[in-house]
Backbone as CSV, one residue per row, in Angstrom:
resi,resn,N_x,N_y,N_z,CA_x,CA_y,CA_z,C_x,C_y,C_z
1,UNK,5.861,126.160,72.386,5.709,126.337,70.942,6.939,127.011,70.350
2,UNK,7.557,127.961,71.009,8.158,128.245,70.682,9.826,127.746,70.350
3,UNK,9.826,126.629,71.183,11.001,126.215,70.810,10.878,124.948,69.994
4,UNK,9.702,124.836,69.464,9.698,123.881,68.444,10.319,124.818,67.285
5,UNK,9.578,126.111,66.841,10.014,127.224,65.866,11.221,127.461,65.729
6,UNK,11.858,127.095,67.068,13.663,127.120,66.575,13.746,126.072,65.797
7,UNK,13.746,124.745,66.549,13.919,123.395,65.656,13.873,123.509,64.469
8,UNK,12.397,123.473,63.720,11.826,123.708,62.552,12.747,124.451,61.455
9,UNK,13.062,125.311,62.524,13.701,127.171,61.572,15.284,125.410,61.253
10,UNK,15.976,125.568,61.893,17.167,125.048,62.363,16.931,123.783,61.182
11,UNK,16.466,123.106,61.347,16.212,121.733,60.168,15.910,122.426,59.086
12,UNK,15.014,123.537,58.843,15.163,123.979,57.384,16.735,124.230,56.641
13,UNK,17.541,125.273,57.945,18.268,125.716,56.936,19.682,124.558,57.163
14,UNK,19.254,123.392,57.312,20.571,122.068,57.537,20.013,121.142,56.605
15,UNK,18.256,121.517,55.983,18.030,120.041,55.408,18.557,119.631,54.368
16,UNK,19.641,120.194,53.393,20.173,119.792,52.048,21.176,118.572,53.031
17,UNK,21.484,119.036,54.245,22.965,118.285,54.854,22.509,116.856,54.997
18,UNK,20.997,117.152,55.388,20.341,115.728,56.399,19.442,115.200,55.874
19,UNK,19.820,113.870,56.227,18.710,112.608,56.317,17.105,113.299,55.717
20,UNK,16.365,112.560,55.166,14.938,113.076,54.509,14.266,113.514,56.221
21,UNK,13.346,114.174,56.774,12.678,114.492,57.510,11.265,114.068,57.623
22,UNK,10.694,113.263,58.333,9.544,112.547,58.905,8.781,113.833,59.785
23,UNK,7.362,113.938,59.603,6.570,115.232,60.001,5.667,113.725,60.527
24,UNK,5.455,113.932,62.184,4.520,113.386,63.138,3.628,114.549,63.490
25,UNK,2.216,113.449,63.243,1.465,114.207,63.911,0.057,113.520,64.895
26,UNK,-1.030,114.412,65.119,-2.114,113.062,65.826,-2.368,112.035,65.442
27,UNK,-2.291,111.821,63.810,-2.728,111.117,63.116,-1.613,109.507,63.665
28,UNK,-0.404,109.955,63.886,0.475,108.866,64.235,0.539,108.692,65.707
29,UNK,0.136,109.269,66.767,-0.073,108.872,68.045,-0.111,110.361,68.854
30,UNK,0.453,111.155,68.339,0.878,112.581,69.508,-0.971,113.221,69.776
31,UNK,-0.976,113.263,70.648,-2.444,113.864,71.395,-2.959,114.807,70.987
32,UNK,-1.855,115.957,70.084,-2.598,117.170,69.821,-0.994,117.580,68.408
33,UNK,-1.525,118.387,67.867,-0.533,118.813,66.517,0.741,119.728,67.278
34,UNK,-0.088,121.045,68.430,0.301,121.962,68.807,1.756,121.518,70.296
35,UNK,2.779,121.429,69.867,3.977,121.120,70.387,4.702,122.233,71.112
36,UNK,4.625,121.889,72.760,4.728,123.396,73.344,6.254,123.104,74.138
37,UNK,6.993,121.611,73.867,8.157,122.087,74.557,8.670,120.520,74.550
38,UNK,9.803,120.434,73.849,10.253,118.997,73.937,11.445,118.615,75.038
39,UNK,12.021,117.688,75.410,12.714,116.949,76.520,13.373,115.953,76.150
40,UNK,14.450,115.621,76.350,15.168,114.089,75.812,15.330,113.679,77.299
41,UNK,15.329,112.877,77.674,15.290,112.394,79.132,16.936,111.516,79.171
42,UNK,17.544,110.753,80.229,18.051,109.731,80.391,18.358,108.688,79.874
43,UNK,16.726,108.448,79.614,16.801,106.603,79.250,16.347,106.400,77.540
44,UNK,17.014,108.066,76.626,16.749,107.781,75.886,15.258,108.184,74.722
45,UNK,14.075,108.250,75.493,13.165,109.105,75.232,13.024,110.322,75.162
46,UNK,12.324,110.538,74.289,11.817,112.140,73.621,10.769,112.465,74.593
47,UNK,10.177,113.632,74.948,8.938,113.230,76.000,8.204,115.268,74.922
48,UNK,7.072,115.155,74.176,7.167,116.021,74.057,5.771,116.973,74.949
49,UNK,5.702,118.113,75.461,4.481,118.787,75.527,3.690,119.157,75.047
50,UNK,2.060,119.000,75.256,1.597,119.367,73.774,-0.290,120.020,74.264
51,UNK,-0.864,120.890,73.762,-1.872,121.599,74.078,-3.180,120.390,74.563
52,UNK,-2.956,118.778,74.699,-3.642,118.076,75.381,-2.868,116.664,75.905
53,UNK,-2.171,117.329,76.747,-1.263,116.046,77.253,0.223,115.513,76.575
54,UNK,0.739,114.787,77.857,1.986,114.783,77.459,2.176,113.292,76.706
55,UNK,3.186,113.296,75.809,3.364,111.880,75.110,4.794,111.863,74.847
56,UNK,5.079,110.296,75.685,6.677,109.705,75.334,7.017,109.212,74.241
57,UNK,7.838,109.191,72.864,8.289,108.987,72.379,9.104,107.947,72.221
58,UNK,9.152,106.466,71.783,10.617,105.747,71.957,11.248,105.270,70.956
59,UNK,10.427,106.303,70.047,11.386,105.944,68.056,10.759,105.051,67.608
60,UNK,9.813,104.419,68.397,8.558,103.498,67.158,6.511,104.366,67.861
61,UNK,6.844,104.569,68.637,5.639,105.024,68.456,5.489,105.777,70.051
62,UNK,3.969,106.366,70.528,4.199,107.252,71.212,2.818,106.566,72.725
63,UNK,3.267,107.145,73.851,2.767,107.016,75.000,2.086,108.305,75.545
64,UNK,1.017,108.349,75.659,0.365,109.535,76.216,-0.243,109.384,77.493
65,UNK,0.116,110.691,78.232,-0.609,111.209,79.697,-1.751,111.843,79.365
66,UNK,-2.756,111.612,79.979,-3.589,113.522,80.041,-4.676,112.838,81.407
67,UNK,-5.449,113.925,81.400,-6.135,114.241,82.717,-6.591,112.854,83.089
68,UNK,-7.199,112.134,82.372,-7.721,110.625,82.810,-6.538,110.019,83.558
69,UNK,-5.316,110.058,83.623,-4.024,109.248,83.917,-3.554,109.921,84.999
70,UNK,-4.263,111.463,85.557,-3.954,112.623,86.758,-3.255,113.371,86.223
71,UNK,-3.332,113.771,84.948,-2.596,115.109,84.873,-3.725,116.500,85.799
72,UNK,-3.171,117.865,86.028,-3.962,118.070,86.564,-5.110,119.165,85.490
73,UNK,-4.011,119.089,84.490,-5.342,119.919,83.285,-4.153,119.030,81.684
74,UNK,-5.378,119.595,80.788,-4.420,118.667,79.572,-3.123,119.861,78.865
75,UNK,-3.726,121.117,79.476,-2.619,121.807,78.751,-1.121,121.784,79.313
76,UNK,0.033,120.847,78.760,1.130,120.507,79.582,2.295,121.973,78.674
77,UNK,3.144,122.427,79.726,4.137,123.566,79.199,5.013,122.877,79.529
78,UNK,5.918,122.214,80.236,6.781,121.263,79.932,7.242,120.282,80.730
79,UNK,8.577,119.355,80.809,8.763,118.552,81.275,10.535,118.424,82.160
80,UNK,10.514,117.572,82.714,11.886,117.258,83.553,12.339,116.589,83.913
81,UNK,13.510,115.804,84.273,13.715,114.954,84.751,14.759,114.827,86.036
82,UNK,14.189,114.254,87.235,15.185,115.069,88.635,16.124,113.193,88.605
83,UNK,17.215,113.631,89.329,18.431,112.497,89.489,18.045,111.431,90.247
84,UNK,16.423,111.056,90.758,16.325,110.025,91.232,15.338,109.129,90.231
85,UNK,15.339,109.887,88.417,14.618,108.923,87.861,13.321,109.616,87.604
86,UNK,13.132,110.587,88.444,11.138,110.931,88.422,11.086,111.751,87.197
87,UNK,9.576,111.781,87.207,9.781,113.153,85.918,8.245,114.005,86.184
88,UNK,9.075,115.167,86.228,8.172,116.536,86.688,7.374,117.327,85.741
89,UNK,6.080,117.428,85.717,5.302,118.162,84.435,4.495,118.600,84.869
90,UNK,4.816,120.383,84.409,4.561,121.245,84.387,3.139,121.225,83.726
91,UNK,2.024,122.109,83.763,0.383,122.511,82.863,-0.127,123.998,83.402
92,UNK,-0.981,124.018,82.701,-1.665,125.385,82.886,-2.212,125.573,84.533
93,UNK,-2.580,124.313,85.360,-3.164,123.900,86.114,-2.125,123.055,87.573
94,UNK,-1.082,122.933,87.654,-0.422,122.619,88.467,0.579,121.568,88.476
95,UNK,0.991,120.837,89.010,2.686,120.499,88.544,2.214,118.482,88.966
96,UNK,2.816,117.875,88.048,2.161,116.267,88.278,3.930,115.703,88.570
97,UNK,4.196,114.533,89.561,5.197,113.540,88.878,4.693,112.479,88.509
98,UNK,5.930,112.032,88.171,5.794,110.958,87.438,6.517,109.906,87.606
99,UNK,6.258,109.418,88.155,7.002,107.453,89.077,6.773,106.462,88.071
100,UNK,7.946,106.299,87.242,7.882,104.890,86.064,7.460,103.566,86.816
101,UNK,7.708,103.589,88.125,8.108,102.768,89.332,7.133,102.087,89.721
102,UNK,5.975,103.370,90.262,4.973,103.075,90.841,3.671,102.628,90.276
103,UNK,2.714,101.972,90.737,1.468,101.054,90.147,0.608,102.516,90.226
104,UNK,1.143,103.970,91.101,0.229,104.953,90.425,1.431,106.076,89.999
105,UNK,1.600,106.340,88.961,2.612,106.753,88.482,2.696,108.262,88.810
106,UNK,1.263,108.845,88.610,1.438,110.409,88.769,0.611,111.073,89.836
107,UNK,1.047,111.844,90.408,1.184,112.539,91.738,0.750,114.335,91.075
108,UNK,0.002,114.549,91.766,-0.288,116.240,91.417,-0.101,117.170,92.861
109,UNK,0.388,118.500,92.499,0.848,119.523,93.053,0.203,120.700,92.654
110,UNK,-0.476,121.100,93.488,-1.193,122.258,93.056,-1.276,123.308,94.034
111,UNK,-1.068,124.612,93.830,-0.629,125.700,94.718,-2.085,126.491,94.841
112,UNK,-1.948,126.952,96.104,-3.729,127.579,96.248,-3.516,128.945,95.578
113,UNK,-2.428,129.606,95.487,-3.034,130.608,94.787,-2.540,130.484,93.323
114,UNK,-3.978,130.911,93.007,-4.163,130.199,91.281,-3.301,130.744,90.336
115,UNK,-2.914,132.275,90.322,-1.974,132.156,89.693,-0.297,131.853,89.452
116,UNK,-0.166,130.981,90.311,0.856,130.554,90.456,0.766,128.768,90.026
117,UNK,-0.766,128.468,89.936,-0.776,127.066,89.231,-0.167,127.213,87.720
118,UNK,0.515,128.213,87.206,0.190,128.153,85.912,1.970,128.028,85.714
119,UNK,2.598,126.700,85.389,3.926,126.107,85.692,4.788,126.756,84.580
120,UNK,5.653,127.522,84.623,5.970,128.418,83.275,7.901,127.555,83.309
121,UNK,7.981,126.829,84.347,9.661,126.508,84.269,9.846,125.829,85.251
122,UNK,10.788,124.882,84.847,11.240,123.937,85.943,12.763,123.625,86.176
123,UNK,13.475,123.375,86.885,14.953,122.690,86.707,15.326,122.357,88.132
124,UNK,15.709,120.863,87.832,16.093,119.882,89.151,17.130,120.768,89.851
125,UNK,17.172,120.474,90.924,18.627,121.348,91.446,18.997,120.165,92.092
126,UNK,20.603,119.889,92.606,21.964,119.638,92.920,21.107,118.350,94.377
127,UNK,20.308,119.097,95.055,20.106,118.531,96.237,18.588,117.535,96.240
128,UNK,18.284,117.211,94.902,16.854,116.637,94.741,16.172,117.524,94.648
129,UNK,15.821,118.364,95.042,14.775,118.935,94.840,14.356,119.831,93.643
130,UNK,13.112,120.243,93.436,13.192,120.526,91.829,12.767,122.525,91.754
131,UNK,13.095,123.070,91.153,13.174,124.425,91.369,11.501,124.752,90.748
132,UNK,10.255,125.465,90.934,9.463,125.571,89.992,9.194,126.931,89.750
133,UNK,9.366,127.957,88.371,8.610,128.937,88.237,7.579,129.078,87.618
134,UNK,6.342,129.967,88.300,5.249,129.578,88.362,4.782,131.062,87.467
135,UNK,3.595,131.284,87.121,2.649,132.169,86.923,2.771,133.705,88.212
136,UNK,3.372,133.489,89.264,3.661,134.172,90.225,4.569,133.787,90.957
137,UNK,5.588,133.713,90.836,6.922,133.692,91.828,7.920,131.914,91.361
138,UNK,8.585,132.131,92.934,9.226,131.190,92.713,8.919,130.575,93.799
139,UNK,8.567,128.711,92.880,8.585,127.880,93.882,9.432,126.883,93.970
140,UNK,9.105,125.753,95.137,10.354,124.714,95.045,9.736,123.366,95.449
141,UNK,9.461,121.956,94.754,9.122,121.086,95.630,9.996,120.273,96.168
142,UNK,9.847,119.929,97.627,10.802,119.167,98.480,10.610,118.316,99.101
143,UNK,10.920,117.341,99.251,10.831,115.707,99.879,9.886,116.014,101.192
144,UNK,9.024,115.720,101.831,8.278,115.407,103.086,8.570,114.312,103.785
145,UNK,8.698,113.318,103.282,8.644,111.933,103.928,9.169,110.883,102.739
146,UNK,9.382,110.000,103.167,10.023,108.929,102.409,8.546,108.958,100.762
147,UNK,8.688,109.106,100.157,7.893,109.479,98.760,6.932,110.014,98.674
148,UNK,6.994,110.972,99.608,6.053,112.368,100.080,6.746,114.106,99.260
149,UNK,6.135,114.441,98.878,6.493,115.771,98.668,5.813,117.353,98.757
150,UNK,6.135,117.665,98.717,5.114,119.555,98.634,5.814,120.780,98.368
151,UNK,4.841,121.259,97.661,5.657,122.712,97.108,5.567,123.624,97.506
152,UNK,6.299,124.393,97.708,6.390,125.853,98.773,6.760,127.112,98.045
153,UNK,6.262,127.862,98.449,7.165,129.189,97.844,8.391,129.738,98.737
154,UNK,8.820,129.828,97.846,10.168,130.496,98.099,9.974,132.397,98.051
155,UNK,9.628,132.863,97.026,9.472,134.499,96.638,8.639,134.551,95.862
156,UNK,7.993,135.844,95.883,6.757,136.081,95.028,8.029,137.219,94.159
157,UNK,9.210,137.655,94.295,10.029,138.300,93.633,9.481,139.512,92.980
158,UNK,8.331,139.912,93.620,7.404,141.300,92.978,5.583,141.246,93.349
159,UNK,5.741,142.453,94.066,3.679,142.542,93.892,3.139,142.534,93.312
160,UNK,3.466,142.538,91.751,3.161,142.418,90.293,3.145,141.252,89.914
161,UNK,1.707,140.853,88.939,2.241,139.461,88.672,3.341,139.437,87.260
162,UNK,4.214,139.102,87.684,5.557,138.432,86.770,5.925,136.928,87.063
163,UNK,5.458,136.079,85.974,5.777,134.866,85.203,7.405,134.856,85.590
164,UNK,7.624,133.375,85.939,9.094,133.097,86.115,9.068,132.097,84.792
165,UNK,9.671,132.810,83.492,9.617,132.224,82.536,11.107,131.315,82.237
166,UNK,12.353,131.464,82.734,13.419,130.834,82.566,14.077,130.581,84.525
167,UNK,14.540,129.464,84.414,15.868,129.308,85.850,16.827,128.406,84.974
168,UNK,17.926,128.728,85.917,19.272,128.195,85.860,19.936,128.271,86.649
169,UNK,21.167,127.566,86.926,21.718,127.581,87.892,23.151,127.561,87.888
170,UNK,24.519,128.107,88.385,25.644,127.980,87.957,26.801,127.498,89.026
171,UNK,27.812,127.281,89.424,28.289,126.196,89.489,28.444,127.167,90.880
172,UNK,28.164,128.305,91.336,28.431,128.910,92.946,27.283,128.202,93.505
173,UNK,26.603,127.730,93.084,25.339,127.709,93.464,24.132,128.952,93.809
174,UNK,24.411,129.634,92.683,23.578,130.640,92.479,22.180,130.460,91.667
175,UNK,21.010,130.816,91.412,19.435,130.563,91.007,19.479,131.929,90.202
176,UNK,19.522,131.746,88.851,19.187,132.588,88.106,18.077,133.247,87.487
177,UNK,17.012,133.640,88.195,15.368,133.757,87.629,15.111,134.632,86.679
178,UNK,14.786,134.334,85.547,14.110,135.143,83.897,12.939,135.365,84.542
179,UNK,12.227,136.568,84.257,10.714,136.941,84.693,10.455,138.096,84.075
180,UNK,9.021,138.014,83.485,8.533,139.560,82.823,8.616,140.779,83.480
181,UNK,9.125,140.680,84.904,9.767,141.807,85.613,11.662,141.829,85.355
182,UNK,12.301,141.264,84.339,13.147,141.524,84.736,14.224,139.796,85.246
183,UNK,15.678,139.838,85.757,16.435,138.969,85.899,16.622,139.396,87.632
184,UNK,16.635,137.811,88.160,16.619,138.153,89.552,18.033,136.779,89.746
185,UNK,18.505,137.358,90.443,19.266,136.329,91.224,19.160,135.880,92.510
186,UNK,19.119,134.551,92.282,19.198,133.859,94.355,20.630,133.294,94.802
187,UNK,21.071,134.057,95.881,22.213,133.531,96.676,21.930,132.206,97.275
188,UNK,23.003,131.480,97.250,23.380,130.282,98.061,23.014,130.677,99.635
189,UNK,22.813,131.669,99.801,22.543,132.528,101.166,20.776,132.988,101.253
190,UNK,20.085,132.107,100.246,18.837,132.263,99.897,18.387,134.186,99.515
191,UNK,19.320,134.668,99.875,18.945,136.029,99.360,18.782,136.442,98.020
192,UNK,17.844,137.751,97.506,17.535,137.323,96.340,17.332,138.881,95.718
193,UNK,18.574,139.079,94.667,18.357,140.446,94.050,18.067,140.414,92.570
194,UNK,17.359,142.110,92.234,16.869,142.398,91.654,17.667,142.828,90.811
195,UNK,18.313,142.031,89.224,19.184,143.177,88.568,18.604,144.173,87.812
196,UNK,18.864,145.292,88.010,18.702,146.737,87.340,19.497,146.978,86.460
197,UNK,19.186,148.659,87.024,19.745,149.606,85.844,21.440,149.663,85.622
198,UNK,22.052,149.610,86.973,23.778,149.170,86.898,23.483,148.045,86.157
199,UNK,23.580,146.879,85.860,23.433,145.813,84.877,22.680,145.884,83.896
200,UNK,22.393,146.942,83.667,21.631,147.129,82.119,20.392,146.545,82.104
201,UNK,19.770,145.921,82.735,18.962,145.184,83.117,17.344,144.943,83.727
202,UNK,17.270,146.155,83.533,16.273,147.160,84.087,14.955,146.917,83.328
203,UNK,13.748,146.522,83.443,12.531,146.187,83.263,12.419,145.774,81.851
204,UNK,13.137,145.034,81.453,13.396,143.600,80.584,12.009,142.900,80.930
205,UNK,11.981,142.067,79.888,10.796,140.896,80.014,11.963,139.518,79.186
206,UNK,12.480,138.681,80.070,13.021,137.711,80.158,12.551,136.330,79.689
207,UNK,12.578,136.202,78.269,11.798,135.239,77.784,12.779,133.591,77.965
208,UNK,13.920,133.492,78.234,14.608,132.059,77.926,16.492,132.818,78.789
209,UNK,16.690,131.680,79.251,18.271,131.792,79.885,19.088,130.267,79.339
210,UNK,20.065,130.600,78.921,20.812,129.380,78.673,22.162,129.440,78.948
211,UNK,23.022,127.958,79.939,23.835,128.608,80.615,24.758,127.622,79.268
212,UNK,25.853,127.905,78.503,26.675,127.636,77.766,27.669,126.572,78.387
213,UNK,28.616,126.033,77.382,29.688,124.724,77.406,30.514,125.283,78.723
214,UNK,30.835,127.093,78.346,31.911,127.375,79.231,31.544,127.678,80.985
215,UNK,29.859,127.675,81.291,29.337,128.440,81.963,29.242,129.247,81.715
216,UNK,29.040,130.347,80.562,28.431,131.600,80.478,26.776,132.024,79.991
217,UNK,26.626,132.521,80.939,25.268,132.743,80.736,24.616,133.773,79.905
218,UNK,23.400,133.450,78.986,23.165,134.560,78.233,21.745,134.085,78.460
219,UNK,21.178,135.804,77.955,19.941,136.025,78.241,18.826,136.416,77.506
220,UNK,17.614,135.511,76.655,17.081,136.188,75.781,15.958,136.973,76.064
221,UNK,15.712,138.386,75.707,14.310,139.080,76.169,14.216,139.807,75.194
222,UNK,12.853,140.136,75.563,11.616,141.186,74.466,12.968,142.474,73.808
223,UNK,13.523,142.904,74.401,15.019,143.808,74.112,16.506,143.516,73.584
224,UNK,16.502,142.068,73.453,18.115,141.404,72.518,18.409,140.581,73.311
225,UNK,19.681,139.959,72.549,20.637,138.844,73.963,21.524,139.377,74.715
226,UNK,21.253,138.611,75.621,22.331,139.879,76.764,23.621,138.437,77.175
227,UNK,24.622,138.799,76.987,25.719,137.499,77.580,26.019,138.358,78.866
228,UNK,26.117,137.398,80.278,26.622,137.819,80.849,28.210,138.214,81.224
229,UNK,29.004,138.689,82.438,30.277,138.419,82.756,30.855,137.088,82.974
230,UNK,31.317,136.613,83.052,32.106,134.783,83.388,31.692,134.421,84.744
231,UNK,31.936,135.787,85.572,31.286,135.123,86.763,31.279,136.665,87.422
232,UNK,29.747,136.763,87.299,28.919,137.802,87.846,28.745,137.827,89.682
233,UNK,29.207,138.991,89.711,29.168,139.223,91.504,27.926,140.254,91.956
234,UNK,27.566,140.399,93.474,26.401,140.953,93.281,26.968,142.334,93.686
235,UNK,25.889,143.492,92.952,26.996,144.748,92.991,27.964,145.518,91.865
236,UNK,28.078,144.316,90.884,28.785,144.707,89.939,28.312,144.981,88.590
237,UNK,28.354,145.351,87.388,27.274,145.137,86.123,27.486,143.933,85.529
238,UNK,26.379,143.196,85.221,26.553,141.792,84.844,26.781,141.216,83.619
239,UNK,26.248,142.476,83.061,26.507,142.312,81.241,27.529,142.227,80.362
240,UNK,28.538,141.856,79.965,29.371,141.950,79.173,28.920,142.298,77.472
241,UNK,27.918,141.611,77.060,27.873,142.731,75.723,25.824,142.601,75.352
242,UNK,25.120,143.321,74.907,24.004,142.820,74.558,23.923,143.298,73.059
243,UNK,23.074,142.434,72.633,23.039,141.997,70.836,21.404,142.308,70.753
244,UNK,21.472,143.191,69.481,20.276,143.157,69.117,20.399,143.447,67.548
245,UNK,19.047,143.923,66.979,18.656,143.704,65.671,20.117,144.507,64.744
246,UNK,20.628,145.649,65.189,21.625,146.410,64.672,23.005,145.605,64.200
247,UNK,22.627,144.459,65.631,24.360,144.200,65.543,24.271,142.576,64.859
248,UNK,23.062,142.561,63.966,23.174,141.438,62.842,21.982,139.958,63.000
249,UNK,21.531,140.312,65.086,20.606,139.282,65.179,19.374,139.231,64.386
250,UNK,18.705,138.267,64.149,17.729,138.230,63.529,16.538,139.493,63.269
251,UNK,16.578,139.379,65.277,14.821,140.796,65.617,15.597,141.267,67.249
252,UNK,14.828,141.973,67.980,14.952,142.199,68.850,14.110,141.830,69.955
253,UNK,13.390,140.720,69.662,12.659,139.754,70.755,13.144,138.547,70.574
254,UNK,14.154,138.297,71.747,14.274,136.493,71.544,13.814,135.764,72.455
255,UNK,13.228,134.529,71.885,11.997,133.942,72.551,12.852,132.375,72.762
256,UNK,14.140,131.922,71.895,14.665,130.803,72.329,16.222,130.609,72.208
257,UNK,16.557,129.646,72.985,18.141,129.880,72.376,18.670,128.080,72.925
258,UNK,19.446,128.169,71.704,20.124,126.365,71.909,21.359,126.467,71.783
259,UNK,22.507,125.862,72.366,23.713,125.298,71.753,23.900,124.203,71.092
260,UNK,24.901,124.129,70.669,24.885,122.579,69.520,26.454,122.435,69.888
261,UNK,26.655,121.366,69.482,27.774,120.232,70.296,29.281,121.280,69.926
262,UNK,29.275,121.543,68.846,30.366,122.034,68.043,30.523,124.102,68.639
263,UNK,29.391,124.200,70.146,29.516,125.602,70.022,28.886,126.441,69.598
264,UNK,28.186,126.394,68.497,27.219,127.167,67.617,26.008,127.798,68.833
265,UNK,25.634,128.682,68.881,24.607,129.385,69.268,23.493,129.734,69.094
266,UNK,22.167,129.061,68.658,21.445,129.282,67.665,20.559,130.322,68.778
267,UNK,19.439,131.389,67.970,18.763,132.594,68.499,17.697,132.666,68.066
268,UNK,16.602,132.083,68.558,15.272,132.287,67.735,14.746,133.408,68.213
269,UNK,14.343,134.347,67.562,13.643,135.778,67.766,12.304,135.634,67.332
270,UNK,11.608,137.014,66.969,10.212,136.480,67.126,9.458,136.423,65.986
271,UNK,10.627,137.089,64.619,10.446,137.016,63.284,11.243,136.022,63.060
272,UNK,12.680,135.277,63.282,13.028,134.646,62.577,14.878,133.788,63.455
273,UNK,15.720,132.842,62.557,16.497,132.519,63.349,18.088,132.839,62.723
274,UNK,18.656,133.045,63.605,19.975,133.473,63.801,21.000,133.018,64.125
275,UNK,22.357,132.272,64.308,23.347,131.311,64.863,24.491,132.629,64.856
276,UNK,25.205,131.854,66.377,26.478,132.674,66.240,27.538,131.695,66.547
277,UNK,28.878,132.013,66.032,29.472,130.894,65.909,30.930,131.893,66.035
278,UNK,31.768,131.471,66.637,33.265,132.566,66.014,33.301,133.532,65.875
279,UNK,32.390,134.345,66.835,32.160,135.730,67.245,31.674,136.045,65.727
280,UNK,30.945,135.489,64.900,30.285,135.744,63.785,28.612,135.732,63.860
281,UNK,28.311,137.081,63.285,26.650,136.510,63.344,25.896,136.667,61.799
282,UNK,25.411,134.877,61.934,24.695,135.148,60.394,23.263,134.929,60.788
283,UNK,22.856,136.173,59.903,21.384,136.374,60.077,20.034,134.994,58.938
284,UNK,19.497,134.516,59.868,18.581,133.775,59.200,17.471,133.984,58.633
């Protein structure tokens, strides 16, 4: 939902620039009004998430999943697409693919302990396999057999339950985990630290990570944006500057963050939206 609220915010303050604006809703095919996370895929499609199933988009009208088709519940949080074509979706209830291919298209994944069915983030990684953060830790699903798969955990990253609400990944091959405990990093060496208080970083609630044009990573949480260093080592402080309500952003909870082709930075907080552009910040 929330990163529809950027969109929205974002088309308001561009609509004198643009084209008239078309408002879809059930009434025109989408399953439910409530829009919890959109996707542009590959081949061209929109794929959006929505509080009863997922529906593809192809600029004339719309295709819907939900539980009758194997989703494994209708509430979908979002979607993915890994480099062999499949597409991975996330729900309140456990993780489905999706084979354009196959005469049964969707496949469900579901983890026995329940709170970890609850799919909060996804992102393909480098080697096929798809990264998942869950309601409790971090998981990963990985090939079994020739179009076999299963998901494993990797770290519960805390005895507490903390939501892995953002991953990313950067070009060392490092795993960047956002979680209501805080920012964790995974080594290429599968090892996996906790950034703290040397990194400023210290019991944050990590709502969104976005890694930028240049590779730089910034970080939005319940406490401001945090940009990291260019290339963060472990051991060292990772922060290079953090932004909050003082220094012109919108609020001091940011809940989304986009780039746009030209650079621009947009910052959705939890009152309202913000762009930074040329080391300039105008408040929305």
């Amino acid at each position: 939902m929330r990163g529809i609220v950027l969109i929205l915010a974002l088309l308001s303050r561009l609509a004198a620039e643009q084209l008239p604006i078309r408002a879809y809703s059930s009434a025109d095919g989408l399953p439910h009004n409530c829009i919890v996370h959109i996707f542009p895929d590959a081949r061209g499609f929109i794929w959006f998430s929505t509080r009863d199933g997922l529906s593809r988009f192809d600029g004339q009208a719309f295709t819907n999943f939900g539980v009758a088709d194997g989703l494994p519940h209708r509430k979908v949080t979002m979607v993915t697409q890994s480099r062999d074509g499949n597409y991975w979706i996330g729900t309140v209830e456990g993780l489905a693919r999706l084979d354009p291919s196959s005469p049964r298209p969707l496949e469900t994944f579901v983890p026995e302990d329940e709170p970890a069915r609850v799919i909060q983030s996804l992102l393909p990684a480098s080697d096929g396999t798809i990264w998942v953060g869950t309601g409790r830790g971090l998981y990963r699903v990985v090939p079994q057999a020739p179009g076999k798969w299963r998901m494993e955990l990797i770290d519960r990253l805390t005895d507490a339950y903390a939501p892995v609400n953002g991953l990313i990944a950067n070009d060392s091959g490092e795993l960047w985990i956002g979680t209501t405990n805080g920012l964790y990093r995974r080594l290429p060496s599968g090892k996996i630290d906790h950034l703290g208080a040397r990194e400023q970083l210290a019991s944050i609630v990590v709502n969104v990570l976005l890694r930028d044009h240049s590779g730089r990573i910034w970080v939005g949480a319940n406490t401001g944006l945090y940009r990291l260093v260019a290339d963060p080592k472990p051991g060292v402080a990772a922060v290079e500057s953090h932004f909050t309500k003082a220094d012109g952003l919108g609020g001091d909870g940011v809940s989304e963050l986009l780039e746009t082709r030209d650079g621009t930075l947009w910052v959705g907080t939890y009152h309202n939206l913000t762009h930074l552009h040329e080391a300039e910040w105008i408040d929305g």
